[in-house]
C-alpha positions in Angstrom: -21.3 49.3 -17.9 -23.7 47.4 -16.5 -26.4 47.7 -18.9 -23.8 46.6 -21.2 -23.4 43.3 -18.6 -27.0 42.8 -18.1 -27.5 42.7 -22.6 -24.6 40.2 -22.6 -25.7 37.5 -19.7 -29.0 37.7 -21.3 -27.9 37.7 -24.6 -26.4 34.2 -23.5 -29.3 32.6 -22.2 -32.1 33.2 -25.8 -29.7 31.0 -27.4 -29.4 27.4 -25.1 -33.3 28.8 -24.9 -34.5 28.8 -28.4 -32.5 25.5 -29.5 -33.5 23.4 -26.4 -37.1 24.4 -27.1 -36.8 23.3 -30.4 -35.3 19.7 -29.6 -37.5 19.3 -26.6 -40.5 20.2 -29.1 -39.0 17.8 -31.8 -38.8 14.9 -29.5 -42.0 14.8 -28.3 -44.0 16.0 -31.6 -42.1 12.9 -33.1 -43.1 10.5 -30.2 -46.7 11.5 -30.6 -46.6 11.2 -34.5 -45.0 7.9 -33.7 -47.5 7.2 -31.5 -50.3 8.6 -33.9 -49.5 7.2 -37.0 -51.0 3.9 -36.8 -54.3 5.0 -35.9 -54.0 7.1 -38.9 -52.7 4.6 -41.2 -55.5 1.9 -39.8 -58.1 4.6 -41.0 -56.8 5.5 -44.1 -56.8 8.9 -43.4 -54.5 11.1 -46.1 -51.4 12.7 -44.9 -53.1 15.8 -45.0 -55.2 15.5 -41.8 -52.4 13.5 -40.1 -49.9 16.7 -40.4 -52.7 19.0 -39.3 -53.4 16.7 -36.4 -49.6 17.1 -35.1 -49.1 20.8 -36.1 -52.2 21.8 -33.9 -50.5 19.5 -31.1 -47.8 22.0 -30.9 -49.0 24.5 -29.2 -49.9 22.5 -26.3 -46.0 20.9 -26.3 -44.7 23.7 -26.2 -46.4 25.2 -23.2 -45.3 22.1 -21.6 -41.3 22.1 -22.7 -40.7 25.6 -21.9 -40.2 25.0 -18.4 -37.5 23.1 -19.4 -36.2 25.0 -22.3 -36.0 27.6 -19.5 -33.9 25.1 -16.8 -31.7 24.1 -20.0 -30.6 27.7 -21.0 -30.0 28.7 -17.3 -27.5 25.6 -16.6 -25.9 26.6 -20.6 -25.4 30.4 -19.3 -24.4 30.4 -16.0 -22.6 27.5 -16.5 -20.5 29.2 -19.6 -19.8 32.3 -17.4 -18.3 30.0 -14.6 -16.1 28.2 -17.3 -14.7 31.0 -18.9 -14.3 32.7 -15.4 -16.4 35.4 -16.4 -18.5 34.5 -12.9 -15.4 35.1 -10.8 -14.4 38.3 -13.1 -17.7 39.7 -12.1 -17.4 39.6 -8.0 -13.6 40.7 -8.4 -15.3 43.5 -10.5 -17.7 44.5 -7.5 -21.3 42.7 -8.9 -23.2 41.1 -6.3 -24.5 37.5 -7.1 -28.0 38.3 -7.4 -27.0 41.3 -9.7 -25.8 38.6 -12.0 -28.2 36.2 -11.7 -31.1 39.1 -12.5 -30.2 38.8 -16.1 -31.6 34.9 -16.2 -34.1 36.1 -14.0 -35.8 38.7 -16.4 -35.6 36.7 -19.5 -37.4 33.4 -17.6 -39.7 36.0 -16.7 -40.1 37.1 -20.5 -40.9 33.5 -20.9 -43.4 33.3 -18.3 -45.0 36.2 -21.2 -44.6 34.2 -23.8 -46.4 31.1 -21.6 -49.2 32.6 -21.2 -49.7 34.0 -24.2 -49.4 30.3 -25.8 -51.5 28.9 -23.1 -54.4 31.6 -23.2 -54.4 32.6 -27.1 -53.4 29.1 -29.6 -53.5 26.3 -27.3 -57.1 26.1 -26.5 -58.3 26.5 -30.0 -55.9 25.0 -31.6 -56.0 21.7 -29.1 -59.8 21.4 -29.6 -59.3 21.2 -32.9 -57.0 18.4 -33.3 -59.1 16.6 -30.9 -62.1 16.9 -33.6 -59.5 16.2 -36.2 -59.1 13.0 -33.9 -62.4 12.0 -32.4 -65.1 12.9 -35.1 -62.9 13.3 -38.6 -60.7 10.0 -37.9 -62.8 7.5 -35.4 -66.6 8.8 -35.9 -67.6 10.1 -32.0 -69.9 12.9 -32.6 -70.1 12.8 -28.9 -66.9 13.1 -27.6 -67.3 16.0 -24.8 -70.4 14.0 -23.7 -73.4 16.6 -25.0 -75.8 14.0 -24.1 -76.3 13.1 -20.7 -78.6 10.2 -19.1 -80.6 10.7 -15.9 -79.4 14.3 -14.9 -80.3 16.5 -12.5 -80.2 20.6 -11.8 -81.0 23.4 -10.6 -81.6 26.1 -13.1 -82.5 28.9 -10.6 -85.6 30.5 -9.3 -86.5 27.7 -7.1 -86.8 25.1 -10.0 -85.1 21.7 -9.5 -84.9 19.5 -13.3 -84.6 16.0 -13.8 -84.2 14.3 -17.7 -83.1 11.2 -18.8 -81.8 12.3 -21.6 -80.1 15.8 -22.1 -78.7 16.9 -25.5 -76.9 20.2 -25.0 -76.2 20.5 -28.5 -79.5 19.8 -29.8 -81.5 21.7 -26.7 -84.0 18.8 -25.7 -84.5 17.3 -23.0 -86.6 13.6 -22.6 -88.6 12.6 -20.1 -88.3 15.6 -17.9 -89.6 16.8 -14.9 -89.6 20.2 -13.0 -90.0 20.5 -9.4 -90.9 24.2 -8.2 -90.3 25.4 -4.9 -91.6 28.3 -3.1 -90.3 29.7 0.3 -89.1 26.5 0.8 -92.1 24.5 0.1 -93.2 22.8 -3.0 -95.5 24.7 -5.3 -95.7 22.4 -8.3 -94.2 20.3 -10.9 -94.5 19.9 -14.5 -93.7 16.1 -16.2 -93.4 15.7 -20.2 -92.1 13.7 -22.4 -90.1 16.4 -23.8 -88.9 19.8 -23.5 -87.1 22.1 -26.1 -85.2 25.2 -26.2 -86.9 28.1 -28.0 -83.9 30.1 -28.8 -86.5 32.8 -30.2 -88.5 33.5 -27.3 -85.6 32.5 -24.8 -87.7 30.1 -22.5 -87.9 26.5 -22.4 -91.1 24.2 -24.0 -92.8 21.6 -22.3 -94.6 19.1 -24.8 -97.2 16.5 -23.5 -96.9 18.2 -19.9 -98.4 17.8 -17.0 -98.7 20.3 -14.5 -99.4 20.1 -11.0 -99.9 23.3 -8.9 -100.3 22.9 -4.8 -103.0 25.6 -3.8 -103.8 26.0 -0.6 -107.2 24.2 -1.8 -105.4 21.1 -2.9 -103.0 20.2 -5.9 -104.7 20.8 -9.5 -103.9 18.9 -11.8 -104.0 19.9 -15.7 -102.5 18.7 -19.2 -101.7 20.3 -22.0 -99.7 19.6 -25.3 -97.8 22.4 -25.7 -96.3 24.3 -22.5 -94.2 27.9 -22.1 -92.7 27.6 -18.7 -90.6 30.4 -17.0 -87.3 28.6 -17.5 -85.3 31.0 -19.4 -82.1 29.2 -18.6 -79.8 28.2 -21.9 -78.9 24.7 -22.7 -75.5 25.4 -22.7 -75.5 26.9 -19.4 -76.8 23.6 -18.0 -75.4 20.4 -17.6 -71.9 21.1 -18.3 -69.9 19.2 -21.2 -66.7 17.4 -20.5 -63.9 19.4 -19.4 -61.0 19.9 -21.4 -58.3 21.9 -19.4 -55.7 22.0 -22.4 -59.0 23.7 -24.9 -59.8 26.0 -22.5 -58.7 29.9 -21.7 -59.1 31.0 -18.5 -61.3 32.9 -19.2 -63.4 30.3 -20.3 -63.0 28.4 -16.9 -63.9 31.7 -14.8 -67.3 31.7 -17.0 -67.9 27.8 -16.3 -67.5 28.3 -12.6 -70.2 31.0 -12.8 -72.2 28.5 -14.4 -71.6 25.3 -12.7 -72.6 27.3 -9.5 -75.5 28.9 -10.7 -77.1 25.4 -11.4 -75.7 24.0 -8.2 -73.3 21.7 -9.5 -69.6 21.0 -8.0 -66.5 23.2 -9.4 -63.3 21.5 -7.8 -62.1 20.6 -10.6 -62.8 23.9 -12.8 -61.0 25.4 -10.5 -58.1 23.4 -9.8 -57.3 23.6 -13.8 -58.0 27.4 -13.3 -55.2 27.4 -10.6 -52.9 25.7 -12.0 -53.2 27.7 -15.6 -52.2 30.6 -13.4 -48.9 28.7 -11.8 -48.1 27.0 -15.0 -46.3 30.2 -16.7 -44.2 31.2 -13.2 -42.6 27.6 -13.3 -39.8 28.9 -15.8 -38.7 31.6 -13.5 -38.9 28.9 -10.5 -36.9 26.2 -13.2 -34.3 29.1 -14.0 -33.4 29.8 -10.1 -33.1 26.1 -9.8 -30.5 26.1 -12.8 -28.3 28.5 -11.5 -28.4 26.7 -8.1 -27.3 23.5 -9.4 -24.3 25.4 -11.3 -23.4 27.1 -8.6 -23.3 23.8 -6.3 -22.0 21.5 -9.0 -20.6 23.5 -11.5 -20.8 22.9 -15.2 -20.7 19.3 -16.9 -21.0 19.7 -20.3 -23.5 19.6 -22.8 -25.0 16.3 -22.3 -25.7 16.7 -18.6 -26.9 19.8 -18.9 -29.5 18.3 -21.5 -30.4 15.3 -18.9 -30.6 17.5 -16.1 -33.1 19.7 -18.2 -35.5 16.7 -18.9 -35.1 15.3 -15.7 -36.2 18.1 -13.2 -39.0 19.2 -16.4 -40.5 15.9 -15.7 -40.5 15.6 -12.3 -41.9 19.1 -12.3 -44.6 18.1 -14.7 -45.1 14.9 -12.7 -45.5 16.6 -9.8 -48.0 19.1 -11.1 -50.2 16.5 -12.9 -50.4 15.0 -9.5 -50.9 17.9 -7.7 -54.1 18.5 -10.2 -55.5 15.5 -9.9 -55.6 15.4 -6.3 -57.1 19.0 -6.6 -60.1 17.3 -8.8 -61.3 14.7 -6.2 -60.8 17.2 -3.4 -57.8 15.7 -1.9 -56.1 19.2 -2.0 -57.6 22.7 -1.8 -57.7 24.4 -5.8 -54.3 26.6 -5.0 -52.7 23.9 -2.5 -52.8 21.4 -5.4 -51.7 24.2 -8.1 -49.2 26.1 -6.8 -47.9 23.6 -4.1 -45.2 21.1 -6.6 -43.9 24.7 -7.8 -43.8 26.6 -4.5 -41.6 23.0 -3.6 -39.2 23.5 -6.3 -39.1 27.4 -5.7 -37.6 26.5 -2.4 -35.2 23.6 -3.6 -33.9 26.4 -5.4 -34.0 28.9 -3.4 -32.2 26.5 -0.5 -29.4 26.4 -3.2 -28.8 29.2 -4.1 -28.1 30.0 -0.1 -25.6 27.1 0.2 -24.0 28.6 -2.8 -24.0 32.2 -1.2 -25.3 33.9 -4.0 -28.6 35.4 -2.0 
């Protein structure tokens, strides 16, 4: 029997789910085309590339609606047990409130899978390609995540501190570069060239038109030659760091920039913020689905309509408050889980607090 009661609440809630994901999707797909199309248009570009551009948008929208796919088919449940006094039937029938509230609960959590999934496996390829689409196919920037850097500075490990003023990631060259390399703490020499470029072949970086200074005990010595091999076996891409894109990158690929950004003495805040908050992004649809049933069970059931507001409303404030919450994780403001996980550990309680004036924990 109550097998068969768990199958039916949840076979309530897939429904509301799957067609306020779908609406929510549709509405803001068609905004962004909307929003889109006259930078296509302007460039002439064929309908072709602009469908591609929005069809590898989706991914990312739909990560971001779920949430409130998730409130919408919580309020469109509960709230149809309540009117057809199924709710009531229930308690008469000796279920506790949480019993019936598990059902939602399990299925928001099924979403949570379903996040992540999305999030980790076709957004972040699927993103960065429709910002290629948009960037290099449409307006021309080959240089969009900022491979080329002016006036830079590292460390690449070993004691070695690098300066450039230029850095080309994708190319592996550096211009007017200079290495300064310490030794228990002290200065043992530095190499200055005009260039430096990666040799993939024999893994180390190439000095050309260097000069090297080495500090003996005797006194610095001083030598040029045209062609140095230095011991810098560090990889251009694990370098200066291109420009972050948290909605085209797994979290795996953030844990694997962290690493880097620290071995080259560079500051993560940000990295790990987005890493954070990839994490508490998927557990919002359980916290949106708690918050549902606490507004039914305060309020009761409007209708459709409200329902529908009431969706888009909280989604956005939730979103709202995330996007904030990240941002102030970037410039430090906020700790990387305080900024993350502190907008949905708010909302968790709102909900929570509601569902104890309604009695039902």
């Amino acid at each position: 029997m109550r097998k068969t009661f768990f199958g039916y609440v949840s076979s309530l809630y897939w429904g509301p789910f799957v067609f306020g994901l779908g609406v929510f999707l549709a509405l803001i797909l068609f905004g962004t085309a909307f929003d889109k199309l006259a930078v296509f248009t302007g460039k002439d570009a064929g309908a072709g590339l602009f469908l591609s551009y929005i069809g590898l948008q989706t991914p990312y929208f739909a990560v971001r609606v779920m949430p409130m796919a998730t409130l919408l088919a919580s309020l469109f449940a509960l709230g149809g047990l309540m009117a057809r006094g199924e709710w009531k039937a229930g308690l008469a029938g000796g279920y506790r409130p949480v019993q019936m509230l598990a059902p939602l609960l399990v299925c928001a959590l099924g979403v949570s899978v379903l996040h992540l999934a999305v999030q980790e496996l076709l957004m972040p390829p699927a993103y960065m390609r429709s910002q290629e689409l948009y960037y290099e196919d449409l307006r021309g920037y080959d240089d969009w995540r900022r491979l080329v850097r002016e006036d830079v500075s590292f460390s690449v490990g070993g004691g070695v501190f690098l300066t450039a003023r230029i850095f080309d990631g994708a190319a592996g060259r550096m211009e007017k570069v200079s290495a300064d390399i310490y030794a228990a703490g002290e200065l043992s020499g530095e190499i200055s060239a005009e260039t430096a470029v990666w040799d993939a072949d024999r893994g180390r970086w190439v000095f050309h038109g260097a000069l090297i200074t080495e500090y003996l005990p005797s006194g610095p010595v001083v030598s040029r030659r045209e062609e140095h091999l230095s011991d810098i076996a560090l990889a251009p891409g694990n370098m200066v760091m291109d420009k972050l894109v948290p909605e085209g990158i797994s979290m795996r690929g953030l844990f694997l920039r962290i690493r880097r950004l620290r071995l080259i003495g560079a500051p993560s805040a940000e990295e790990a913020t987005v890493l954070w908050g990839k994490l508490a992004a998927p557990l919002a649809n359980p916290v949106m689905a708690l918050l549902g049933a606490a507004v039914v069970l305060l309020l009761g059931s409007y209708g459709k309509l409200f329902n529908l507001g009431l969706a888009i409303g909280s989604g956005f404030l939730l979103w709202a408050a995330m996007m904030f919450g990240q941002s102030a994780g970037q410039v430090e403001i906020l700790g990387p889980f305080t900024a993350a996980f502190g907008p949905l550990l708010f909302f968790l309680a709102l909900g929570l607090w509601g569902l104890r004036r309604a009695r039902a924990i």
